[in-house]
C-alpha positions in Angstrom: -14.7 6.3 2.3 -17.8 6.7 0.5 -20.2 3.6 0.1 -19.6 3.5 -3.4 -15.6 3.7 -3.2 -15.9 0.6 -0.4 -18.4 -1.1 -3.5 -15.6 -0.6 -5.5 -13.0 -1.9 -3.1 -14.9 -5.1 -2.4 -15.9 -6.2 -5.8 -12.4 -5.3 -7.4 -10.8 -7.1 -4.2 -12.8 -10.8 -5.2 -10.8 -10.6 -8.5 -7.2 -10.6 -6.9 -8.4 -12.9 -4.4 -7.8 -16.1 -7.4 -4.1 -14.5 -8.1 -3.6 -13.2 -4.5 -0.4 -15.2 -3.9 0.7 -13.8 -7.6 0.3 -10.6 -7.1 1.8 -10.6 -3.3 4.5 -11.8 -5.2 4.3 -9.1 -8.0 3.7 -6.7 -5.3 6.9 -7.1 -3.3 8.9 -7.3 -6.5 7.4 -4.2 -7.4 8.7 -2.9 -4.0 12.2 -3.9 -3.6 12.2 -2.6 -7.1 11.2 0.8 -6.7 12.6 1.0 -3.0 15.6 -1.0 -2.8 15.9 0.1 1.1 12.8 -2.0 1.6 14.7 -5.7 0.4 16.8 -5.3 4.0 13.3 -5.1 6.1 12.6 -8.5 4.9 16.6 -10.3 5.1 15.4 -12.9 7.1 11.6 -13.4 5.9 10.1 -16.4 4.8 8.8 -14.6 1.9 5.5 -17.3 1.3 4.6 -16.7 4.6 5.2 -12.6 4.0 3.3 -12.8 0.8 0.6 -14.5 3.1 0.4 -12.1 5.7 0.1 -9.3 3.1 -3.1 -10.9 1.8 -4.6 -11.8 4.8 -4.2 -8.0 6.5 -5.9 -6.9 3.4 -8.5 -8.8 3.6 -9.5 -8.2 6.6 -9.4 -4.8 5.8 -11.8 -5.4 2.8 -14.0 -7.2 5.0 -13.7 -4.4 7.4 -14.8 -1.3 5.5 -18.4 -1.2 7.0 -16.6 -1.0 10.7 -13.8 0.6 9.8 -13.4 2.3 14.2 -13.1 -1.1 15.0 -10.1 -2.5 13.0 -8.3 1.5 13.6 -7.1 -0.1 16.7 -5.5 -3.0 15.3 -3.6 -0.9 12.3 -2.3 1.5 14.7 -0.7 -1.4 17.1 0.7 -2.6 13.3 2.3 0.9 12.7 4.2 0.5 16.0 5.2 -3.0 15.2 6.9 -1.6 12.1 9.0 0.9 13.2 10.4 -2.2 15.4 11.4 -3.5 11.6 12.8 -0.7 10.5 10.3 1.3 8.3 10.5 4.3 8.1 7.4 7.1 6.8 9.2 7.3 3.4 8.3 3.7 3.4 4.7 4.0 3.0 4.8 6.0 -0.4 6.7 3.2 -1.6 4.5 0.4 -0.5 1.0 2.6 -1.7 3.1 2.7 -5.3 3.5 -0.8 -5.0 0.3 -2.0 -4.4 -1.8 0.5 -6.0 0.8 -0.8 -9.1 0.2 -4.7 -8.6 -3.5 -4.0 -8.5 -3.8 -1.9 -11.9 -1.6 -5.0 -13.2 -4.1 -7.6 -11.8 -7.2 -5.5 -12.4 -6.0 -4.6 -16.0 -9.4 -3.0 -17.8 -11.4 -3.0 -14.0 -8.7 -0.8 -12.7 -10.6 2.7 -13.3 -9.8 6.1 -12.0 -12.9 5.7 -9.7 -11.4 2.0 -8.6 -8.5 3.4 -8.5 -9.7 6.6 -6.3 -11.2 4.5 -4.0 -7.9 2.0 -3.1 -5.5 5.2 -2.9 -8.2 6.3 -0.4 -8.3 3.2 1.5 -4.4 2.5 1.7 -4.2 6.5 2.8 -6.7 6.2 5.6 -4.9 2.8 6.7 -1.5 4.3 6.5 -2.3 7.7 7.8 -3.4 5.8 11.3 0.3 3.5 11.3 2.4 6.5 10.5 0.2 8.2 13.3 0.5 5.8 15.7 4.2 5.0 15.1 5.5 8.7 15.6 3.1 9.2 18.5 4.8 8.3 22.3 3.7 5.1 24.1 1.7 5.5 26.4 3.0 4.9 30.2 6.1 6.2 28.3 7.7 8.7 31.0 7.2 11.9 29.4 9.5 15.1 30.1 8.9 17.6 31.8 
């Protein structure tokens, strides 16, 4: 990400903080509406608590941006957690519509095609390394031969 695409990340992020459980909320309506496979990953979620998690990972990805090798870790261990809940690659494009979707909504005139360049580029770089690390073999995994 460029400085000024992580600028525009930041600032646009401390206006969805105020409405962040809102928009959660927005966002995974958004979701189950546009995916309807993606309601049965979260049956048996508390969906405050989901809503919460959701705005706490991106946050700290926000906050991460300037040390962004140092959070890679923790997203790829996050991609392998979710293929343990059932998502699947065709999962992402459905939760980057989502979100880039509840953001234009809670961003209305600040969502620009530059702001909105710069969180298609973050959620791409953030999903690129799940996807990654959830197709890639475990390691100590016995491998063929």
């Amino acid at each position: 990400m460029t400085p000024e695409q992580k600028e525009l990340v930041r600032a646009t992020w401390t206006q969805i903080v105020p409405i962040a459980d809102a928009a959660a909320e927005q966002f995974y309506n958004r979701l189950f509406e546009i995916d309807a496979s993606t309601h049965a990953l979260f049956g048996a979620s508390d969906m405050p608590a989901q809503r919460k998690k959701l705005v706490q990972t991106l946050a700290v990805a926000v906050g991460s941006l300037d040390k962004i090798d140092s959070l890679l870790p923790t997203v790829e261990d996050l991609g392998r957690r979710h293929v343990g809940y059932g998502v699947t690659d065709r999962h992402y494009e459905s939760v980057g519509a989502a979100l880039l979707w509840t953001l234009e909504r809670g961003l209305g005139r600040d969502w620009t095609p530059a702001v909105s360049g710069a969180w298609t580029t973050l959620y791409g770089l953030l999903s690129t390394v799940m996807r990654n690390a959830a197709s890639a073999p475990r390691s100590g995994s016995p491998v063929a031969a």
